[in-house]
C-alpha positions in Angstrom: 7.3 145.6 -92.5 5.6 142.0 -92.1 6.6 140.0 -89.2 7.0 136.5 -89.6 6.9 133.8 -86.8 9.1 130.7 -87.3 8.3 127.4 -85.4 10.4 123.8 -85.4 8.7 121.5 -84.7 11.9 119.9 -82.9 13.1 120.8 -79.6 16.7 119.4 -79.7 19.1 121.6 -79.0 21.3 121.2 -82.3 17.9 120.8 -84.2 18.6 120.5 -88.0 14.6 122.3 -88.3 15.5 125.1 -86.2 18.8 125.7 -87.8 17.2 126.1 -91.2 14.6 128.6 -89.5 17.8 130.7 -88.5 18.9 130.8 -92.1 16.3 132.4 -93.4 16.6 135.4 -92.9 19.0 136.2 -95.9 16.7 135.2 -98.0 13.6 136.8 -97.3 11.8 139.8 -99.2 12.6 143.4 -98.0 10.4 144.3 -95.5 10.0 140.8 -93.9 11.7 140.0 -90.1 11.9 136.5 -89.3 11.7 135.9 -85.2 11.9 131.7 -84.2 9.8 131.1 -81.3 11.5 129.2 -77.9 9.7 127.7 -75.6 6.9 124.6 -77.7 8.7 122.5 -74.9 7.1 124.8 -72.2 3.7 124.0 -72.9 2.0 121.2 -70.9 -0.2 118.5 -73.1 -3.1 119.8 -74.2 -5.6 119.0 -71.5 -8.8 121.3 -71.8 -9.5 121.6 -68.0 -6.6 123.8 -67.9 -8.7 125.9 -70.1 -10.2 127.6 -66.6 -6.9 128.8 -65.8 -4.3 129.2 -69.1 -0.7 128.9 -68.3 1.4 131.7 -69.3 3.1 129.0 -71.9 -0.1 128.8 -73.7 -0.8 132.3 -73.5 2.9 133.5 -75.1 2.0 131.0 -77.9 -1.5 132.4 -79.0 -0.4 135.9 -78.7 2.6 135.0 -80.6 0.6 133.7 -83.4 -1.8 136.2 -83.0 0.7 138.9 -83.7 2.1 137.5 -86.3 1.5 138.4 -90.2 2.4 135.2 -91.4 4.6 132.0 -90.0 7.0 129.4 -91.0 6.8 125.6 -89.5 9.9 123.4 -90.1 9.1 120.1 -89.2 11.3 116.6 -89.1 9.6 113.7 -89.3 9.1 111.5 -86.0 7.5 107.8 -87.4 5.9 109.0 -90.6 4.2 111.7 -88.6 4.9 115.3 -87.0 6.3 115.3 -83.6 4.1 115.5 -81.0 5.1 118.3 -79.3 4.2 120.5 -82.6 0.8 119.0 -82.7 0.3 119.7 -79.3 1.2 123.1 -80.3 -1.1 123.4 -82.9 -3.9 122.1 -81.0 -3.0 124.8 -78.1 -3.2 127.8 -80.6 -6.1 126.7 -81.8 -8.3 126.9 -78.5 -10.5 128.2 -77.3 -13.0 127.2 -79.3 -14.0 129.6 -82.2 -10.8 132.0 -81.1 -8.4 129.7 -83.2 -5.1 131.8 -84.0 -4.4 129.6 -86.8 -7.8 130.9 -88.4 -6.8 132.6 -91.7 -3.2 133.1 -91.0 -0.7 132.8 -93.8 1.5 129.7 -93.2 4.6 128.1 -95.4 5.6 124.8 -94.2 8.9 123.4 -95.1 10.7 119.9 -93.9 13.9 118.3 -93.2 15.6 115.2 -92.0 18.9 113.5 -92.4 16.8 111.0 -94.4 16.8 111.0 -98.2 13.1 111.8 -98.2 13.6 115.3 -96.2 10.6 114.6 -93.7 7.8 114.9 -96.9 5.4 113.0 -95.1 5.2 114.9 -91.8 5.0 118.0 -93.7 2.0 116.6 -95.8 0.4 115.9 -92.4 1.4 119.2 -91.2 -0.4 121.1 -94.1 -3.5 118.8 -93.7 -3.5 120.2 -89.7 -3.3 123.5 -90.5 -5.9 123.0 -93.4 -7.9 121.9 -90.5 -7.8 124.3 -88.2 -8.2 126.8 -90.9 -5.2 128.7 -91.6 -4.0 129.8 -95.2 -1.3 127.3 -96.0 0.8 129.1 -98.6 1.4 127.4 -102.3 5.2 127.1 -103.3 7.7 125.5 -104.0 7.6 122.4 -101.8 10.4 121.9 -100.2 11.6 118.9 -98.1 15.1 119.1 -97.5 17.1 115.7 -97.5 20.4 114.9 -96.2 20.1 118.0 -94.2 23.2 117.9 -92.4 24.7 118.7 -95.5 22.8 121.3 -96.0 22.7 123.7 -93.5 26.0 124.5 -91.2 26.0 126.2 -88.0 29.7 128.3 -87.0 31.0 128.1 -83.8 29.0 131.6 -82.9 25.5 130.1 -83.5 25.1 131.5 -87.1 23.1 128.8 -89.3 23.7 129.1 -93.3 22.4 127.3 -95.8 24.9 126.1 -98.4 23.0 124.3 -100.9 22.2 126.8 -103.6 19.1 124.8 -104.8 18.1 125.2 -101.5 18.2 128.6 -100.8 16.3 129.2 -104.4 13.7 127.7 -103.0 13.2 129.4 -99.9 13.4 132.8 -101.2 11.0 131.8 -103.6 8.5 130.2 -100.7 9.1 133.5 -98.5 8.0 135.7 -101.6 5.0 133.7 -101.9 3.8 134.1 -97.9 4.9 137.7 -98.1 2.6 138.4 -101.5 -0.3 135.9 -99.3 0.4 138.8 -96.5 0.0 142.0 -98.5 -3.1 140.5 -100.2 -4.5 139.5 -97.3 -5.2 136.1 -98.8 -5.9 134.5 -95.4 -8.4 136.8 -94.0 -10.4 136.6 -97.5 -9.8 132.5 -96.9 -11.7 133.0 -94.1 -14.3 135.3 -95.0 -15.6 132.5 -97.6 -15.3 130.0 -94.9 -17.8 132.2 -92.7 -20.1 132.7 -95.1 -20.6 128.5 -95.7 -21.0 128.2 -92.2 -23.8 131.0 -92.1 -25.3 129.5 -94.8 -26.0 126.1 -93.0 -27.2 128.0 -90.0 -29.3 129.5 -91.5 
């Protein structure tokens, strides 16, 4: 079993990102469970004299991460860029310094928007964050979903579907790729080879 953790990177309550997290699970590998994380809106701005002291927001995020074989970020797209409270986010997890969560964890990024672009750019700059802060950004099929309101439904009992076949291909195929980055530990070896540069210059 590989537990996934699934972040939007909007906090609106009828969130077109969140709902597409929420229809994932149908279409994920057997084995995989898919949990979306509440509560990026908890977390104060990054502010590193808090550091002293971490708030208990900060601390469900890291562990969250932490314990996590691999996760999914949906993203919209806020003026060209990711939203700021998911960059606060990712700056968050990856403190302190040298105890990064993000560090060699498996990560599939997806976008969407009501836009005919799908939110491609903030998911570019999403990648090139978690590139950053070293985490394992998972190759597949890249998908930035346009028009999404006509893409994804929600019924009147919360349940989110996604009805566009093309889609849901593409999903499945992007969650088979994080799960085969998970069971061959791609991330950890990412890692491993990043180490081994850095020990190289120190020495």
């Amino acid at each position: 079993m590989s537990r996934i953790l699934a972040i939007s990177g909007s906090i609106r309550a009828e969130s077109f990102n969140t709902a597409v997290l929420n229809a994932l699970a149908p279409f994920a590998p057997e084995g995989m469970s898919i949990e979306v994380f509440k509560g990026i809106d908890e977390l104060p701005h990054f502010n590193q004299d808090l550091e002293g002291d971490v708030p208990a927001s900060v601390i469900r995020l890291r562990e969250a991460v932490q314990a996590a074989d691999g996760v999914v970020i949906s993203t919209p797209e806020y003026n060209r860029a990711i939203p700021g409270v998911l960059k606060n986010a990712l700056d968050w997890a990856s403190r302190p310094y040298g105890q990064s969560s993000w560090q060699g964890k498996p990560v599939a990024v997806l976008s969407s928007s009501p836009g005919v672009q799908g939110g491609i750019r903030a998911q570019e700059e999403l990648k090139g964050q978690l590139r950053n802060l070293a985490a394992y950004v998972v190759s597949g099929p890249e998908i930035a979903i346009p028009e999404v309101h006509t893409r994804v439904s929600v019924d009147a009992q919360a349940v989110a579907t996604l009805n566009d076949p093309a889609t849901a291909g593409m999903v499945k195929y992007l969650l088979e790729a994080l799960q085969l980055a998970v069971d061959a530990n791609t991330g950890a070896n990412h890692v491993k080879a990043l180490n081994a540069w850095a020990a190289s210059l120190a020495g």
